[in-house]
Each structure stands twice: as structure tokens, then as C-alpha cells.
C-alpha positions as CSV (number, residue, x, y, z in Angstrom):
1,X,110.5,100.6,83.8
2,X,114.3,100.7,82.9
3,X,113.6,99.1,79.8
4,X,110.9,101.5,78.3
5,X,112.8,104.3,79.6
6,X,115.9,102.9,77.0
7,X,113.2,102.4,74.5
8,X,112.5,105.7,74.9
9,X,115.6,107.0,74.8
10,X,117.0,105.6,71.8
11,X,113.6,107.1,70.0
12,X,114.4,110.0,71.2
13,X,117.8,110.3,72.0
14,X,117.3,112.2,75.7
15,X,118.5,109.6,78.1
16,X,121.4,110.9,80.6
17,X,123.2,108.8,82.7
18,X,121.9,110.6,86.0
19,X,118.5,109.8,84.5
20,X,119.0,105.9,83.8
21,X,120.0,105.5,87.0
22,X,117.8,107.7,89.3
23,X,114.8,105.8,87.4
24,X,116.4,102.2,87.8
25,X,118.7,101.6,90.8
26,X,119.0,97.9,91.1
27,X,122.6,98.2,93.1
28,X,120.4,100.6,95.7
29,X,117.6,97.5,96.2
30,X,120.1,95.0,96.5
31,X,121.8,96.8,99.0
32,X,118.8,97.3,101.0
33,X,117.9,93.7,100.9
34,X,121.5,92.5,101.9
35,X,121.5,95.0,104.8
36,X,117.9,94.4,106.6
37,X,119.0,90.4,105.9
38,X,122.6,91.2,107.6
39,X,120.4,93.5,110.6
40,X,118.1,90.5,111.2
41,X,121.2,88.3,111.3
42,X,122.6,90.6,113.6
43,X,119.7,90.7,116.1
44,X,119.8,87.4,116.1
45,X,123.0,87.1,117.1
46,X,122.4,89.4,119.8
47,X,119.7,87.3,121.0
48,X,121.1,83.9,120.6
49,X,124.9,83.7,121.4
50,X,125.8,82.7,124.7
51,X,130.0,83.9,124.3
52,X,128.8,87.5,125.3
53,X,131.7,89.2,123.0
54,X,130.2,87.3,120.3
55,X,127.1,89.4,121.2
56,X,128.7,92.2,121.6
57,X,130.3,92.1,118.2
58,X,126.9,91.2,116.7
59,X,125.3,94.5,118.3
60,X,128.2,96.5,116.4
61,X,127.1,94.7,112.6
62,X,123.7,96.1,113.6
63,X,125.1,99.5,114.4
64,X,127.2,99.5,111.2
65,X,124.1,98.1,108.9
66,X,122.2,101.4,110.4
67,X,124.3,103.1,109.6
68,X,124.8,102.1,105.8
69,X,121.1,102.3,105.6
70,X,121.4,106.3,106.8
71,X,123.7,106.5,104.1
72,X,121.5,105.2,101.7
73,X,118.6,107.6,102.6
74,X,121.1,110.4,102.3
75,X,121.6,111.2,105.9
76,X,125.0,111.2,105.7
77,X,125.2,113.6,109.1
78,X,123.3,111.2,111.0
79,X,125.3,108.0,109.6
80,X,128.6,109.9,111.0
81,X,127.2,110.4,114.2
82,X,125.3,106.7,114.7
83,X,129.2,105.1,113.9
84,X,131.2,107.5,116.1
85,X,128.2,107.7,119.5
86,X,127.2,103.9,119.0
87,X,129.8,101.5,117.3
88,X,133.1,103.8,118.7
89,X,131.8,104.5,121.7
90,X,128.9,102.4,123.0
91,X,130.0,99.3,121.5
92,X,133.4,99.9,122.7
93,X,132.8,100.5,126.4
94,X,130.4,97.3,125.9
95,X,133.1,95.4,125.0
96,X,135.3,96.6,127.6
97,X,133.1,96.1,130.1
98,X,132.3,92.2,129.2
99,X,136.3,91.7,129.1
100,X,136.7,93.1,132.1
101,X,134.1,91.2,134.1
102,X,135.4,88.0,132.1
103,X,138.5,88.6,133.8
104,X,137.2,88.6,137.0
């Protein structure tokens, strides 16, 4: 597709740079692939560590990789609020709390 659309445009001469790359975002897929393989590498992590701040720190990568993918989809509101509720606070107060009984 982005080839015949720089076919076209040299024919024509009507190719703008908003319109290359709304019809051919390769950076976009890539990023989706790396971040649904870095949230199943997350979950798994979650799942599979026994150090229970390793897990902890595994559930925030998935919170972050949410987030990014809100930001790809243009929810930037939603991508605010999923880092400040879930990685700064949930997370946190996860972490705190696995310290703390640690410690114990």
C-alpha cells in the first residue's frame, strides 16, 4: 500500500507528509507488537517469579505497556490516569506492603 501510494504520488504530485504516514505507519505496528510481547512478558512474570518484588515490579511493566498502548489509541486522558491510579499508586502501596511484610 505505501508503495502505490508513492507511485501515485510522484504521478501526481499530491502526496503530503501527514498522508504518507497516516496510510503507512510501520513505527505504530512495531510498537504494538513490542508492547503486547513486553505485556505477555510481563504476565508472566507476574505469574512465575517467586521474589514477590520481582512480581511486583513485573505488574508495574504491565501497567506502563497499558498504558503506552492507550496512548497509541489516542486516549491520552485515560493513559494519564492508568500511570498515576495504578503504577503510582497501586503498584506503590503493592510494593510497600511486600517490603514491609518481608521485614517482618
Amino acid at each position: 500500500m505505501c508503495l502505490e501510494l508513492i507511485l501515485n504520488a510522484v504521478n501526481i504530485n499530491l502526496l503530503t507528509f501527514s498522508d504518507f504516514f497516516y496510510n503507512c505507519r510501520p513505527i505504530h505496528d512495531f510498537l504494538l507488537i513490542l508492547l503486547g510481547i513486553d505485556l505477555i512478558l510481563g504476565g508472566l512474570g507476574v505469574v512465575f517469579f517467586t521474589n514477590p518484588i520481582y512480581s511486583a515490579f513485573s505488574l508495574g511493566l504491565v501497567f506502563v505497556c497499558i498504558s503506552l498502548f492507550y496512548i497509541l489509541s489516542n486516549y491520552h486522558f485515560v493513559a494519564v490516569a492508568q500511570l498515576l491510579i495504578y503504577v503510582g499508586a497501586i503498584n506503590v502501596l503493592i510494593l510497600f506492603v511486600v517490603m514491609f511484610m518481608n521485614g517482618s
